[in-house]
SEVEX-855220 format. One record per residue (C-alpha): residue in one letter; residue number from 1; x, y negated, z negated. Coordinates in nm, 2 decimals. Layout:
N
  r    k       u       v       w
  a  NUM       X       Y       Z
...
END
This chain:
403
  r    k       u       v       w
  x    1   -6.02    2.31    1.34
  x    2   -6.31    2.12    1.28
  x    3   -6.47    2.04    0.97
  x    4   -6.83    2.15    0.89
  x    5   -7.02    1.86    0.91
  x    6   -7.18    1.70    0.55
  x    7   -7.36    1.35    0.64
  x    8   -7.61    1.54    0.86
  x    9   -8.02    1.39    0.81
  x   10   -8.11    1.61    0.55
  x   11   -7.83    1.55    0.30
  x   12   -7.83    1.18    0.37
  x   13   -8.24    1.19    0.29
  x   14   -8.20    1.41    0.00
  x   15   -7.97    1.16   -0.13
  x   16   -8.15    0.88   -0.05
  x   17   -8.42    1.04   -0.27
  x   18   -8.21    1.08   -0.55
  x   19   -8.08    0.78   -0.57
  x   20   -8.44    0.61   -0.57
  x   21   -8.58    0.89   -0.84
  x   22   -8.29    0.78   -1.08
  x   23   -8.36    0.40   -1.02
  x   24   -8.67    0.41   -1.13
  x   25   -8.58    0.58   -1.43
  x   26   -8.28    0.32   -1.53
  x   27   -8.57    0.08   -1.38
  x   28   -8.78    0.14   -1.68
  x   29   -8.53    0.33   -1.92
  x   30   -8.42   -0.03   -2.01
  x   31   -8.74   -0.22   -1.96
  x   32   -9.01   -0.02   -2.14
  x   33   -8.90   -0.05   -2.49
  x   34   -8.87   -0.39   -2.43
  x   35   -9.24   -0.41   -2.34
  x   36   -9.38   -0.18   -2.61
  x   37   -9.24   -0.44   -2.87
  x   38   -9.37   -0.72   -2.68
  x   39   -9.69   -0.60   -2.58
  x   40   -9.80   -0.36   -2.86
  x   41   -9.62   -0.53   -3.14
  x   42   -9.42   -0.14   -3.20
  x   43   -9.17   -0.12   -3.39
  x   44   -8.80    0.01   -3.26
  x   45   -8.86    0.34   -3.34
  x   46   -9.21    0.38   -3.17
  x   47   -9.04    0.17   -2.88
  x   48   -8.75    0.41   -2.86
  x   49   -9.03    0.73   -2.77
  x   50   -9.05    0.53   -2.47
  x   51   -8.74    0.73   -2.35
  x   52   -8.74    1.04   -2.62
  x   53   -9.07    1.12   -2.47
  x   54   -8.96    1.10   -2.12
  x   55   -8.62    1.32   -2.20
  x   56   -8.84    1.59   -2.37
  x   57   -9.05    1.67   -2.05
  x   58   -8.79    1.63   -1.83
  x   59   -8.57    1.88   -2.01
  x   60   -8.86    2.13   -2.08
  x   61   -8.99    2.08   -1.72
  x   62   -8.70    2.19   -1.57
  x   63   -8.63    2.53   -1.61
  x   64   -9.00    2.62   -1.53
  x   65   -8.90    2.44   -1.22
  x   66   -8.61    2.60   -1.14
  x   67   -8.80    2.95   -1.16
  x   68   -9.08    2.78   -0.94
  x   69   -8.81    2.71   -0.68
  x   70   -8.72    3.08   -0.68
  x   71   -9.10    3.19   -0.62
  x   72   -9.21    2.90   -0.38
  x   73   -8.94    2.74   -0.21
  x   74   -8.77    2.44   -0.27
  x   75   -8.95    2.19   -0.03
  x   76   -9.28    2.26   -0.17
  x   77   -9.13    2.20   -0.54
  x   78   -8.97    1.87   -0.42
  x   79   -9.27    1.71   -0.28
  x   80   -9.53    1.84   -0.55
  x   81   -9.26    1.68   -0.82
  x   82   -9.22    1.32   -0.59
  x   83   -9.61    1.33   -0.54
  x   84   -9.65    1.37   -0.95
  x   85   -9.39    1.11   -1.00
  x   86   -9.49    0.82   -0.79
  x   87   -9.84    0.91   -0.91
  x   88   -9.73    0.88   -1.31
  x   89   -9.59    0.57   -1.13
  x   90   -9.90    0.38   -1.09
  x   91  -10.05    0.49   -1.43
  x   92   -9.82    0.22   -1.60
  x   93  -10.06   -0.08   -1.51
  x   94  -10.38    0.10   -1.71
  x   95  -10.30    0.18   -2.04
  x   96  -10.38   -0.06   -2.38
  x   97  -10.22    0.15   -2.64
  x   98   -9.90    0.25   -2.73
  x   99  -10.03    0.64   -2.70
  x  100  -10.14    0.57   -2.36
  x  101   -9.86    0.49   -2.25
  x  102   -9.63    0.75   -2.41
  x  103   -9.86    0.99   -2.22
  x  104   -9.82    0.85   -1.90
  x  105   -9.43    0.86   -2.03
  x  106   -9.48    1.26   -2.07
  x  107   -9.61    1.29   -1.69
  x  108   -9.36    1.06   -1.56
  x  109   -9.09    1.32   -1.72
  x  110   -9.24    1.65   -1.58
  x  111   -9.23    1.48   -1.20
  x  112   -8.89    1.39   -1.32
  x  113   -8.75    1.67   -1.41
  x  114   -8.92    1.88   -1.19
  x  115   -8.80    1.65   -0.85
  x  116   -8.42    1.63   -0.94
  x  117   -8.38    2.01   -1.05
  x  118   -8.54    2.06   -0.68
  x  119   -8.28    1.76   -0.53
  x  120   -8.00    1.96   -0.70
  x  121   -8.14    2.28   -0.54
  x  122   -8.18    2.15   -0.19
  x  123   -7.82    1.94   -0.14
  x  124   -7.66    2.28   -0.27
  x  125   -7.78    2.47    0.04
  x  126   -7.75    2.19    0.28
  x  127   -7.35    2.09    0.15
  x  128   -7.12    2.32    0.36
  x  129   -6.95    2.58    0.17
  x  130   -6.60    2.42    0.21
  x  131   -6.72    2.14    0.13
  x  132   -6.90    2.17   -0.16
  x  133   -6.71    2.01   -0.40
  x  134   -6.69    1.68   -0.20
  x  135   -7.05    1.69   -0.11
  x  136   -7.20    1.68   -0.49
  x  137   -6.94    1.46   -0.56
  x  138   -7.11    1.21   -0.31
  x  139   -7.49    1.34   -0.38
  x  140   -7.39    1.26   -0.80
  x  141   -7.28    0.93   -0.66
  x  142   -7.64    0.81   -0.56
  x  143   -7.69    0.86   -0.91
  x  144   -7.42    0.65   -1.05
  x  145   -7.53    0.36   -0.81
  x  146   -7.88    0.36   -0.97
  x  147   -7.73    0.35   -1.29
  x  148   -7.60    0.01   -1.23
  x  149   -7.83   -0.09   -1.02
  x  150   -8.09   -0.02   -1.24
  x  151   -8.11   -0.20   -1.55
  x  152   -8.02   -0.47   -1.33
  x  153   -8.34   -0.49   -1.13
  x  154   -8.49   -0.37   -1.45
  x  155   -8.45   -0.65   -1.66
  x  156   -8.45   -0.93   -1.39
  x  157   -8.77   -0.84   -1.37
  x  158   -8.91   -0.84   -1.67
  x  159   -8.74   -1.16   -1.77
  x  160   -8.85   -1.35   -1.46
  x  161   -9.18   -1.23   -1.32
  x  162   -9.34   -1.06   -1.58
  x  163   -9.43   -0.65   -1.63
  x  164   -9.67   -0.62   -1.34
  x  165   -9.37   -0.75   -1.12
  x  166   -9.15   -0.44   -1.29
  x  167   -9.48   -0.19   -1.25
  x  168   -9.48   -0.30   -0.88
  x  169   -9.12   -0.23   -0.82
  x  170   -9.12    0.09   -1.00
  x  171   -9.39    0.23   -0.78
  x  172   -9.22    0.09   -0.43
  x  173   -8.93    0.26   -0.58
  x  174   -9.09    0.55   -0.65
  x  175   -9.27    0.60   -0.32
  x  176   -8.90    0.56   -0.19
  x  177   -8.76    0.87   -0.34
  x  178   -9.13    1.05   -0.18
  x  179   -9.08    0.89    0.21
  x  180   -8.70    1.01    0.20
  x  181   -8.80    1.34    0.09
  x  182   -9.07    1.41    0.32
  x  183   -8.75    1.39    0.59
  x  184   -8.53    1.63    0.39
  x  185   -8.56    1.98    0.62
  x  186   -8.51    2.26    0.40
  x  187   -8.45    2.64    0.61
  x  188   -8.58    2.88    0.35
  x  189   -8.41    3.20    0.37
  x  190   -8.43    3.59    0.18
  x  191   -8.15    3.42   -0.04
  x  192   -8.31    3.12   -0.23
  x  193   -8.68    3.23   -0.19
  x  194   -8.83    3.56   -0.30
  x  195   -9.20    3.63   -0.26
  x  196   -9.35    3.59   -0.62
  x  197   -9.38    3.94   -0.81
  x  198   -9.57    4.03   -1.12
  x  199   -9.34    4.06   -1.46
  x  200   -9.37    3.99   -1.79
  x  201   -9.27    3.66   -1.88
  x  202   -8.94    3.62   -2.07
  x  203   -8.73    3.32   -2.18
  x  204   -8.43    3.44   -2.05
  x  205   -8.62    3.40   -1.69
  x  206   -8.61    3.06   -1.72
  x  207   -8.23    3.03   -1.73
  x  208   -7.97    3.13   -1.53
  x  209   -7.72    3.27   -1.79
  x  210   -7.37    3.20   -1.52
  x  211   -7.43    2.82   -1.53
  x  212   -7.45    2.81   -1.92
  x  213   -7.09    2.77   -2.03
  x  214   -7.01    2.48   -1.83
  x  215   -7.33    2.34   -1.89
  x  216   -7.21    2.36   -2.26
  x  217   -6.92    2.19   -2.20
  x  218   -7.12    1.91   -1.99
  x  219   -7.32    1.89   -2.33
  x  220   -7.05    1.89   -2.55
  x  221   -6.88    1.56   -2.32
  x  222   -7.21    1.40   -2.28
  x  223   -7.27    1.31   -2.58
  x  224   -6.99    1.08   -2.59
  x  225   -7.13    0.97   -2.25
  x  226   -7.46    0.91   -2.41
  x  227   -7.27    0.65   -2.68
  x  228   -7.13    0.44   -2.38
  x  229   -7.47    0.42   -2.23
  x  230   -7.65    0.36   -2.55
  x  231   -7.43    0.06   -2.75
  x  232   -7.11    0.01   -2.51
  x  233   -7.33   -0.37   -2.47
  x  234   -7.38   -0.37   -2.81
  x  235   -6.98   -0.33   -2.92
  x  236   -6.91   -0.59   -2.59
  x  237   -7.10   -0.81   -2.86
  x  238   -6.99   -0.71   -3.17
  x  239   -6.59   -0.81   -2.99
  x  240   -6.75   -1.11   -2.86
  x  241   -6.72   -1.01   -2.48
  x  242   -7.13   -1.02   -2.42
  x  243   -7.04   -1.19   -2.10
  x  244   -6.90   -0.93   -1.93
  x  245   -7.08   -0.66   -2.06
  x  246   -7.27   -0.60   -1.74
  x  247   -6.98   -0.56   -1.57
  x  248   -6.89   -0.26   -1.76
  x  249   -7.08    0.01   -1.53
  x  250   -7.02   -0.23   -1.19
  x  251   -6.64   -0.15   -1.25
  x  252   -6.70    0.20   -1.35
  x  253   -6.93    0.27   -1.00
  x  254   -6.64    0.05   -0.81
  x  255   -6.36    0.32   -0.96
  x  256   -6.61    0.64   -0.87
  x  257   -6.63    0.52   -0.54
  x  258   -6.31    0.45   -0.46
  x  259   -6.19    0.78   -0.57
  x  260   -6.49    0.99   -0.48
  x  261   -6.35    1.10   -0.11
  x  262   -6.03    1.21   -0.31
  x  263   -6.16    1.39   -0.61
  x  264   -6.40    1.60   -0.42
  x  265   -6.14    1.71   -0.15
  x  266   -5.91    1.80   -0.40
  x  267   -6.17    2.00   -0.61
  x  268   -6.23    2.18   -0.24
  x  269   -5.86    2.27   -0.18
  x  270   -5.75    2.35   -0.53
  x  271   -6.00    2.44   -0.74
  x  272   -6.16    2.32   -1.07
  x  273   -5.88    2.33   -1.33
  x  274   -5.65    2.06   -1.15
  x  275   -5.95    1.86   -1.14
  x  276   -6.06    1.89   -1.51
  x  277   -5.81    1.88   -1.72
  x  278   -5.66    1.57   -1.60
  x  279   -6.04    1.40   -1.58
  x  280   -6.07    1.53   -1.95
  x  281   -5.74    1.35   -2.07
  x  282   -5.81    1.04   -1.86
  x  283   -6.21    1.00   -1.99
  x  284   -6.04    1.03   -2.35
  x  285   -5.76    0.72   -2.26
  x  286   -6.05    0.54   -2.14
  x  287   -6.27    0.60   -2.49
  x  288   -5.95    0.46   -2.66
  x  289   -5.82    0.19   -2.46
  x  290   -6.25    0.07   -2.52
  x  291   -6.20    0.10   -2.88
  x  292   -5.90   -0.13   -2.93
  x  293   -6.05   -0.35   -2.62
  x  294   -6.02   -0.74   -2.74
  x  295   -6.04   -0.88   -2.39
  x  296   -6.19   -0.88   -2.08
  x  297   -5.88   -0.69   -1.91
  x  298   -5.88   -0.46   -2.12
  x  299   -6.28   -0.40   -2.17
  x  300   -6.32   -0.36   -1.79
  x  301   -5.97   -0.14   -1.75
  x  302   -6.17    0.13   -2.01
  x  303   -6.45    0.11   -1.84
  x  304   -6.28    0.24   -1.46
  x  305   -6.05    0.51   -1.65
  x  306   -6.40    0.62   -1.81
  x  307   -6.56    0.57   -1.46
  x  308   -6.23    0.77   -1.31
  x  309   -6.27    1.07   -1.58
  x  310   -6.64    1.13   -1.69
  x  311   -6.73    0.98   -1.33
  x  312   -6.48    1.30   -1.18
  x  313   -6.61    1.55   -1.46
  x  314   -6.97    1.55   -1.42
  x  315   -7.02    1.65   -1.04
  x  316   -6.69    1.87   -1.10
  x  317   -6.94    2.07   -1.40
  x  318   -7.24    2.08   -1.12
  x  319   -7.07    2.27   -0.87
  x  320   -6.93    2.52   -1.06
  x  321   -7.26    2.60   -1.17
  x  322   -7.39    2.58   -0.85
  x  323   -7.11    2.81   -0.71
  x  324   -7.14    3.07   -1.02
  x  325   -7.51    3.18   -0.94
  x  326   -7.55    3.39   -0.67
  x  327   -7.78    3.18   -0.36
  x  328   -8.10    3.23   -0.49
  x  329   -8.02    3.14   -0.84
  x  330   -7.89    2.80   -0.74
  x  331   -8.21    2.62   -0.80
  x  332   -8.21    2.75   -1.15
  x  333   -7.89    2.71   -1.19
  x  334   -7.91    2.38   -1.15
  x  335   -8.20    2.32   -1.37
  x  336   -8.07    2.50   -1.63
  x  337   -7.73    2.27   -1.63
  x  338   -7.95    1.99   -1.63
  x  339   -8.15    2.05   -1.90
  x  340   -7.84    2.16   -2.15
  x  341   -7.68    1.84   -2.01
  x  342   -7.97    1.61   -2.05
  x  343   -7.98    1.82   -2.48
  x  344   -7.63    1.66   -2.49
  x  345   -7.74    1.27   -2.34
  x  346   -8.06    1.28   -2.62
  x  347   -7.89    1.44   -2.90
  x  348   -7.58    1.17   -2.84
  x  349   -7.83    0.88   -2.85
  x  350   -7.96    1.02   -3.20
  x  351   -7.63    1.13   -3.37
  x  352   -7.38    0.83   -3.23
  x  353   -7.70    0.61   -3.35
  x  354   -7.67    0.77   -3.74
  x  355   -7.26    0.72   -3.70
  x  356   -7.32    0.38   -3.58
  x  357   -7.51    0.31   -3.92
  x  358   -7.14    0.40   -4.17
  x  359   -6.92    0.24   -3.92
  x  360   -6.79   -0.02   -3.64
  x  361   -6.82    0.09   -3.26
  x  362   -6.45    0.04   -3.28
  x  363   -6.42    0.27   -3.48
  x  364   -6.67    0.50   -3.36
  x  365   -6.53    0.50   -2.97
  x  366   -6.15    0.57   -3.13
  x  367   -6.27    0.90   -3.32
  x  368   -6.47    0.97   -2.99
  x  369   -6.15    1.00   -2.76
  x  370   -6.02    1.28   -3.03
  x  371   -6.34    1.40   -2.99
  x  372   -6.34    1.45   -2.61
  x  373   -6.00    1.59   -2.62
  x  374   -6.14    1.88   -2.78
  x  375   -6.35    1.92   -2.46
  x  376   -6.01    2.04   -2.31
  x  377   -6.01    2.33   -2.55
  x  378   -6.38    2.43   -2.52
  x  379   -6.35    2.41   -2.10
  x  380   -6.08    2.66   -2.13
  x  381   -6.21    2.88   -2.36
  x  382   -6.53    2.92   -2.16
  x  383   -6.44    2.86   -1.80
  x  384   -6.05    2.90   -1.75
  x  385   -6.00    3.20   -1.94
  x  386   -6.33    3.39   -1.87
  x  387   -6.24    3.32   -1.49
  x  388   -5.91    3.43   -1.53
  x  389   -6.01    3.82   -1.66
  x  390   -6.30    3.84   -1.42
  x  391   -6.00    3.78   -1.13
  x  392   -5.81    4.03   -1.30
  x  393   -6.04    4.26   -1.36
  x  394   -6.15    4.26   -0.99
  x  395   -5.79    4.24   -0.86
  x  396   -5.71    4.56   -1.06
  x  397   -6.04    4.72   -0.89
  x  398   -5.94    4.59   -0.56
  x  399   -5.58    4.82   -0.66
  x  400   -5.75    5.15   -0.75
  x  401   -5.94    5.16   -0.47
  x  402   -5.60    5.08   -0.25
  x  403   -5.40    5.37   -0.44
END
């Protein structure tokens, strides 16, 4: 029996787009603080709005967005968000003040958020049923790859040609993610769009409620995720291993690809729990093995263990979202697991910051793999177990209506 087929034009554009929306966000995520001290002589906390800004419209973008995609179909949403953010794009040569800038910053996040709530949307319809599991598991990947792609591109850059040079790239970037969506073909059916209708507006309507416990639990395990991205180069430092610190997330993307076409299949054929629990325990090993790390080995051996076990858990949290709404509720399903997810990156980069302050990132990464072991205990308590009585409760339905 053949298998339904996933790499078809549409998922492969779709993909494409996502991976260019999220480079130009690590693009300039590492870049712009950089260039708000230089340039406006700001201080690190006016340079750090730079990405607080950016977060906040993103996160308050998207649920509005994921109602939108309910109301007007998810093409239109995709290419009114990519046309937005390559415009925001191009805004970045103009301004001469540091407000200027954190405006165009606010823009940038609404096409943001707005654009991958609509990605997440689209590759949920287009991924095979059967396949679902693998197919976000490769979609999250395009992700991952910008991620170290990136602040790569990012700072080259700005080191060696200068802003205008990293404003350029940005927008070719940026236009990217637009040219690969125009290709994406969306089939809007009865079950993802519904013509708009007249009610009063609520803030429950701009959430769908079955994503929201594993969205907490993405929360809860991002923050942690949020410390590695924030200071893991500034603890490579403090152990005097600054050399191979930007090897950290090339090792991590090397592990999640590897071991993609595995952990998807596998979360396919059996299910979430034989996927989480182990990725759980695993993304722990990895915070502690990084927080006794004193040499390369042993820096980069955390860093695929992490890649193995956050890298697994994320997409993992994503479909079962996706497959918890009914069809028409993916799109908001999807933004609504963003937007608790992307609480748990911003709040992480705040609290792991005021922790940092009282003690070493040793010390900080070793309480942090306690810390995502409890994440074990939270995924069972909200997922596990409340899946567990709903089977019951139907099976013993299923039985009266037998007898």
């Amino acid at each position: 029996m053949n298998k339904p087929k996933l790499w078809t034009k549409s998922f492969i554009s779709i993909s494409l787009s996502n991976f260019f929306l999220f480079l130009t966000f690590y693009v300039l995520l590492v870049t712009l603080p950089i260039y708000a001290i230089q340039e406006f002589d700001s201080n690190a906390s006016q340079a750090g709005l730079m990405t607080t800004v950016f977060l906040i419209s993103a996160i308050i973008s998207r649920p509005l967005a994921g109602q939108w995609l309910e109301k007007a179909g998810h093409k239109k949403v995709l290419l009114t968000a990519l046309i937005v953010f390559s415009g925001a794009s191009l805004l970045y040569f103009f301004p001469k003040t540091i407000l200027g800038f954190l405006a165009i910053r606010l823009l940038h996040g609404v096409g943001f958020g707005m654009a991958t709530t609509a990605a997440g949307a689209i590759v949920a319809d287009l991924i095979p049923i059967s396949r679902r599991g693998e197919g976000m598991g490769y979609f999250i990947m395009s992700t991952n790859m910008a991620m170290v792609l990136g602040p790569f591109i990012g700072l080259t850059s700005i080191q060696q040609w200068g802003p205008e040079t990293l404003f350029i790239i940005s927008v070719i970037v940026a236009v990217g993610a637009l040219v690969t969506g125009l290709s994406v073909n969306v089939k809007e059916t009865e079950e993802t769009v519904h013509p708009v209708v007249q009610s009063a507006f609520s803030i429950k309507s701009l959430f769908e409620t079955s994503a929201v416990p594993i969205a907490i639990v993405g929360c809860f395990l991002a923050i942690v995720y949020s410390a590695l991205l924030s200071f893991v180069s500034v603890f490579a430092t403090e152990i005097h291993l600054a050399e191979v610190s930007s090897l950290f997330f090339v090792v991590y993307a090397i592990v999640l690809l590897i071991s993609r076409p595995f952990t998807g299949k596998w979360l396919d054929l059996y299910g979430p729990n034989v996927i989480v629990f182990p990725s759980i325990v695993l993304f722990a090993i990895g915070m502690l093995v990084l927080s006794q790390s004193g040499s390369a080995v042993t820096f980069l051996l955390s860093a695929g263990m992490i890649g193995l076990g956050w890298g697994t858990l994320f997409p993992t949290f994503q479909t079962i979202a996706i497959q918890d709404a009914a069809p028409r509720k993916r799109g908001l399903a999807t933004a609504t697991f963003l937007s608790i997810y992307d609480i748990g990156i911003a709040l992480g980069s705040f609290v792991v910051g005021l922790a940092a302050a009282k003690m070493d990132y040793s010390s900080l990464y070793f309480f942090c793999s306690f810390y995502v072991l409890l994440g074990i205990v939270l995924y069972y308590f909200l997922h596990t177990r409340k899946h567990a009585s709903f089977k019951e409760h139907s099976q013993r339905e299923v039985n009266n209506l037998n007898s």
